[in-house]
C-alpha positions in Angstrom: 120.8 92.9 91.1 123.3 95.5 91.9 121.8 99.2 91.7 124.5 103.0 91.6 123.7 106.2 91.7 125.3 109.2 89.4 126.7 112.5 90.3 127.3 115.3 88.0 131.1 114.1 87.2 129.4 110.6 86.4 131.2 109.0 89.2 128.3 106.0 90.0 128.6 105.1 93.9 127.4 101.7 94.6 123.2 102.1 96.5 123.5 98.7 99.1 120.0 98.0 100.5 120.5 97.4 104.6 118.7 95.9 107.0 116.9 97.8 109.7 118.4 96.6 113.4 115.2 95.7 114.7 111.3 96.8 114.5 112.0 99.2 117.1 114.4 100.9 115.1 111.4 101.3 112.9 109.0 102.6 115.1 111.2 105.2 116.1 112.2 106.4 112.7 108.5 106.4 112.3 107.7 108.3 115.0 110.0 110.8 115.1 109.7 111.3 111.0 105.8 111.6 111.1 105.4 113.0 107.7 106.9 109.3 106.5 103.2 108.1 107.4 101.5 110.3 105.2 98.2 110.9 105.9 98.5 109.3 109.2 99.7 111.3 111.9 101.2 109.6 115.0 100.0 110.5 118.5 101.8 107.6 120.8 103.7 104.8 120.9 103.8 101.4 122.7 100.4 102.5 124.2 99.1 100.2 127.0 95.6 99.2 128.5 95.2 98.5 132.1 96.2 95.5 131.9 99.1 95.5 129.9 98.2 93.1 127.5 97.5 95.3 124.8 100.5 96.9 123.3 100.4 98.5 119.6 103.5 99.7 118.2 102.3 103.1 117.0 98.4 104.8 116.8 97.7 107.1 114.6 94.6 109.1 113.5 94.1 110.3 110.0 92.7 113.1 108.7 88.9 111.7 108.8 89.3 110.8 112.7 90.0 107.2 111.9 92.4 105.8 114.0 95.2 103.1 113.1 97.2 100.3 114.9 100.4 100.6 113.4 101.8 97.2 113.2 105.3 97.1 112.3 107.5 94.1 111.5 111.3 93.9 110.6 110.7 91.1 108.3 108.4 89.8 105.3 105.2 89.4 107.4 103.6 85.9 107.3 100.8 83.9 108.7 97.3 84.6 110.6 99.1 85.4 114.0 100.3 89.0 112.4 96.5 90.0 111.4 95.2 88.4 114.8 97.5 90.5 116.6 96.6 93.7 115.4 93.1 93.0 115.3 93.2 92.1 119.2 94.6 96.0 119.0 91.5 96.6 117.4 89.2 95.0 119.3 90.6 96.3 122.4 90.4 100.3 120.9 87.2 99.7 119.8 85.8 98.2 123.4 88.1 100.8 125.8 87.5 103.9 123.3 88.0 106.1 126.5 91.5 105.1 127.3 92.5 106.1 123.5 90.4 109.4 124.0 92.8 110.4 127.4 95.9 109.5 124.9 94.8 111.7 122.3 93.4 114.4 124.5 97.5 114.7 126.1 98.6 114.5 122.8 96.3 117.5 121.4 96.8 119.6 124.1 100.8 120.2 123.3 99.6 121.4 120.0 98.6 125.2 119.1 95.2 125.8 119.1 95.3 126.2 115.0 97.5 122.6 114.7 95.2 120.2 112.4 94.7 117.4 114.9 91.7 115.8 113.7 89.7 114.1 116.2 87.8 110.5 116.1 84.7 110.4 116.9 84.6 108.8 120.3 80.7 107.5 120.4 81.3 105.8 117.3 85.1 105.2 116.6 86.2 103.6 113.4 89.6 102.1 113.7 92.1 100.5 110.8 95.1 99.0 111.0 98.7 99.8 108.7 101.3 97.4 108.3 104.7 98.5 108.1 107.3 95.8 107.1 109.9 96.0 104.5 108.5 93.4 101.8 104.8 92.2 102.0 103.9 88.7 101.1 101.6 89.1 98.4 99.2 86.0 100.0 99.6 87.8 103.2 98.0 90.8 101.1 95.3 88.7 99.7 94.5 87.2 103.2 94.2 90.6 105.1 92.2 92.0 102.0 89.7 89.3 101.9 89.4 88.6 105.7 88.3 92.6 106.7 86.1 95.5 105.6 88.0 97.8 108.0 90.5 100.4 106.7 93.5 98.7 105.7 97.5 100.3 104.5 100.4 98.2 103.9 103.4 100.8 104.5 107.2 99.8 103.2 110.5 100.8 104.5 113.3 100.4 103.6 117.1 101.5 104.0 119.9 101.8 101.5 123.2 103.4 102.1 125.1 105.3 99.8 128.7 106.7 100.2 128.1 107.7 103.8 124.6 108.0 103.7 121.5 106.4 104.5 118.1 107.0 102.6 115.2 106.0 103.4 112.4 104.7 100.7 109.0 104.1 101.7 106.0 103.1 99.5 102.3 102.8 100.6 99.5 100.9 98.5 96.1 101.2 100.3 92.8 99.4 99.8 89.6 100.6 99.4 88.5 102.3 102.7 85.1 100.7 104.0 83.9 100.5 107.5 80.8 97.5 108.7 77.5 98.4 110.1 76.1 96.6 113.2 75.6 93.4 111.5 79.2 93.6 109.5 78.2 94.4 106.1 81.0 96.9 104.3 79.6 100.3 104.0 81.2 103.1 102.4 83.1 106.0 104.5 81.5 109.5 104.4 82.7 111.7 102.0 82.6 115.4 102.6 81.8 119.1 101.4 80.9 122.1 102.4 77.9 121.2 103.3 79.2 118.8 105.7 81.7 121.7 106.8 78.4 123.5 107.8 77.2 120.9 109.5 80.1 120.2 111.6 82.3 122.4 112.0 81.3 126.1 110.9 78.4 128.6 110.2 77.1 130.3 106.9 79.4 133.1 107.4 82.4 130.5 108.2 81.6 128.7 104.7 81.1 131.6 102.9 84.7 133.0 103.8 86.3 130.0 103.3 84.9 129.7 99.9 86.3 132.8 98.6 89.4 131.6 100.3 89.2 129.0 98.5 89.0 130.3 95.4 91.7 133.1 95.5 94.4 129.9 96.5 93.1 127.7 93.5 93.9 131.1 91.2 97.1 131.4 92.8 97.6 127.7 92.5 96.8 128.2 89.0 99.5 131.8 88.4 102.5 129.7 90.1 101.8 126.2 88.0 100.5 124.0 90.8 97.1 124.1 89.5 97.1 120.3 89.2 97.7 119.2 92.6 94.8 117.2 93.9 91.9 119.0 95.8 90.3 116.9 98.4 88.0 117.0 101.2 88.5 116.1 104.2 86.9 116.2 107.9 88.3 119.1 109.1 90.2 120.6 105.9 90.8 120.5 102.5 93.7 119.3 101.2 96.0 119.9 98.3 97.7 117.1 97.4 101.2 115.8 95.1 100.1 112.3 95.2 100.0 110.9 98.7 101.7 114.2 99.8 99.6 117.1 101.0 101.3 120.4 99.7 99.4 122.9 101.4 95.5 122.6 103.2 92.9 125.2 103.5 91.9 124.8 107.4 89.1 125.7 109.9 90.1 126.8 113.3 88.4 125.3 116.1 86.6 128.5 116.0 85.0 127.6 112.5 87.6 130.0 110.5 89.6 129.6 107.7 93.3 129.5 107.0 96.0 127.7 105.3 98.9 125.7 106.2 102.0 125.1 104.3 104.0 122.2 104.5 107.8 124.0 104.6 111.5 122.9 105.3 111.7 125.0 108.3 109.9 127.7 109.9 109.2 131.0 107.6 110.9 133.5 110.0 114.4 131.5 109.6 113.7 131.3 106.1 113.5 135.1 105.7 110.5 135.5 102.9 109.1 138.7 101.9 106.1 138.1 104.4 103.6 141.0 105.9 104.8 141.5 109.7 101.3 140.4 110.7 101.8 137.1 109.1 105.2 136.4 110.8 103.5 137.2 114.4 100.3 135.1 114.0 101.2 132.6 112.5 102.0 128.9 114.1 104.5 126.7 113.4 104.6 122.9 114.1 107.6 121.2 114.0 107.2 117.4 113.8 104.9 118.1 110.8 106.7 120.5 109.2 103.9 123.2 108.8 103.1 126.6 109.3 99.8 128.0 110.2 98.3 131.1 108.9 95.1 132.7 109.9 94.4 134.1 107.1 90.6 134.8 107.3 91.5 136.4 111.1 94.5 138.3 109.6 92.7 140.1 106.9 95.8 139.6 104.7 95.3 138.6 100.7 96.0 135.3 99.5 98.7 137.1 96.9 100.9 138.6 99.7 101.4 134.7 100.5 102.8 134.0 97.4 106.1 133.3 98.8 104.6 130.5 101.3 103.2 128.9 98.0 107.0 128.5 96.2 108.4 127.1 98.9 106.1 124.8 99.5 106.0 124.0 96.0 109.9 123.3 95.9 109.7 121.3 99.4 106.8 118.4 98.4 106.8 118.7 94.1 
C-alpha cells in the first residue's frame, strides 16, 4: 500500500514508512520527547541495580505514582522471553524499592518546587510495565493480557519521511489497570476525589480554594469552547484531558495549594501574551514537559485574566 500527503497546490509527496536504527534510537527519542509517553513521565534511563544485572530501558512514573519498566523493542515483539524480561525488571523494583526511590529523589530535585512530579508510594510500590515496539503481535497481546493483573500499555512508534522530513506517529491502547493483593487476586486501583485530596494532600481550606478554582476554569472552559475536554482525577491533580493528552491540570503545591498548569509551545514570556506582571514573575516553566506553572491561588489573580494561557493551550494539544 503506497500512502501521499497533499499540500494546498495539490502536489501529493510520497509518506515512506522507515525503520528506526536500532531500539536505542528509540529510547532516546523517547526520552528526550517525554510528552510522546503520555501520561507517563520519564525519570531515567538504562537504570542499573548493584549488580548490574538489571537494566530497563526507561522508568517512568505516572500520574497515580505507579511506576513503569519501559521495555522497548525495534521489532514485532515475540515470545515469553520479552514479558520474562521485563517482569525480572519488575521483580527486581518491587524487591530493591529503595534504589528506585534515590533515582527519583535526583530526578525530583532538578524540578521547581511547583513541577507535577508525582511520587510512588515507596512502602507499597505498584509497578507496570509499557511496551514500546513498532507493531505488536496480537498473540503476544493476548499472552501478556492473560498472564498479569499488573498495569499493562503497549506504546507504537513509528517513523515515516516525507519530502525532507521525518514524523513521528505513536499510538497507545491500554488495558484495564488492576494491581494483586498479597495472595495475587486483581484488585481495582484507587480512584480519587476531593475527599482523597483532603486526605492526602491538603486541608479544608486547601479544598475549599481549589474548588472554587475549579469551577471558575470549568466556566472559562465552557466561554472559550473546551468545555468538553475530559475532567479527571488524579493523585496529585486534576486533569483536563483531549483524549490521552492532558490540555491543562488544576494542581496542588507541595504546600497543599492550588494552581494550574498549561501545556504550551514554549514559555509565555517568549510568547508575549497579555498576562498580569505577577503572573509572568511567579510562574514556572518546565521545559521537557512543555508546561508552565501558575500559582494562582498564591497569586490572588482571577481565572479570566488567564484567558490567554487557555487559547494557546487550546491551539497547542486540540
Amino acid at each position: 500500500m503506497e500512502v501521499y500527503l497533499g499540500n494546498e497546490d495539490t502536489v501529493l509527496e510520497s509518506i515512506e514508512n522507515i525503520p528506526f536504527d536500532s531500539e536505542e534510537d528509540i529510547e532516546e527519542m523517547l526520552y528526550k520527547n517525554k510528552t510522546l509517553m503520555g501520561d507517563q513521565y520519564p525519570f531515567t534511563r538504562q537504570a542499573q541495580s548493584g549488580d548490574r544485572k538489571h537494566i530497563p530501558d526507561i522508568l517512568a512514573v505516572d500520574d497515580n505514582g505507579t511506576i513503569y519498566v519501559v521495555e522497548i523493542k525495534n521489532a514485532r515483539p515475540k515470545g515469553e522471553e520479552v514479558l520474562m524480561q521485563a517482569l525480572r525488571y519488575v521483580h527486581w523494583i518491587k524487591k530493591n524499592p529503595a534504589e528506585i526511590k534515590m533515582i527519583w529523589i535526583e530526578r525530583k530535585n532538578e524540578q521547581d518546587e511547583d513541577t507535577i512530579f508525582p511520587e510512588p508510594d515507596w512502602n507499597s510500590i505498584d509497578v507496570g510495565i509499557m511496551f514500546v515496539a513498532p507493531v505488536f503481535d496480537p498473540q503476544f497481546v493476548e499472552i501478556v493480557r492473560g498472564s498479569l493483573s499488573i498495569p499493562i500499555k503497549f506504546l507504537t512508534v513509528k517513523k515515516y519521511r516525507v519530502g525532507e522530513k521525518e514524523i513521528i506517529i505513536t499510538d497507545r491502547f491500554d488495558r484495564m489497570e488492576t494491581t494483586s493483593d498479597e495472595r495475587g487476586l486483581p484488585t481495582f486501583k484507587a480512584e480519587y476525589s476531593w475527599k482523597t485530596y483532603l486526605e492526602t494532600v491538603t486541608d479544608e481550606k486547601g479544598i475549599e480554594s481549589a474548588k472554587k478554582l475549579f469551577e471558575q476554569t470549568q466556566k472559562v472552559l465552557e466561554d472559550i469552547g473546551l468545555n468538553w475536554l475530559k475532567v479527571r482525577f488524579n493523585k496529585y491533580y486534576i486533569a483536563f484531558k483531549n483524549g490521552g493528552r492532558n490540555v491543562l491540570e488544576l494542581y496542588f503545591t507541595p504546600k497543599g495549594v492550588a494552581g494550574l498548569s498549561f501545556h504550551l509551545p514554549m514559555a509565555p514570556p517568549k510568547m508575549k501574551l497579555n498576562l498580569p506582571e505577577e503572573v509572568i514573575h511567579r510562574s514556572s516553566w518546565n521545559e521537557d514537559y512543555k508546561i508552565v506553572y501558575i500559582p494562582v491561588v498564591d497569586i490572588g489573580v482571577s481565572v479570566e485574566e488567564l484567558i490567554p494561557l487557555f487559547t494557546e493551550a487550546k491551539k497547542y494539544r486540540t
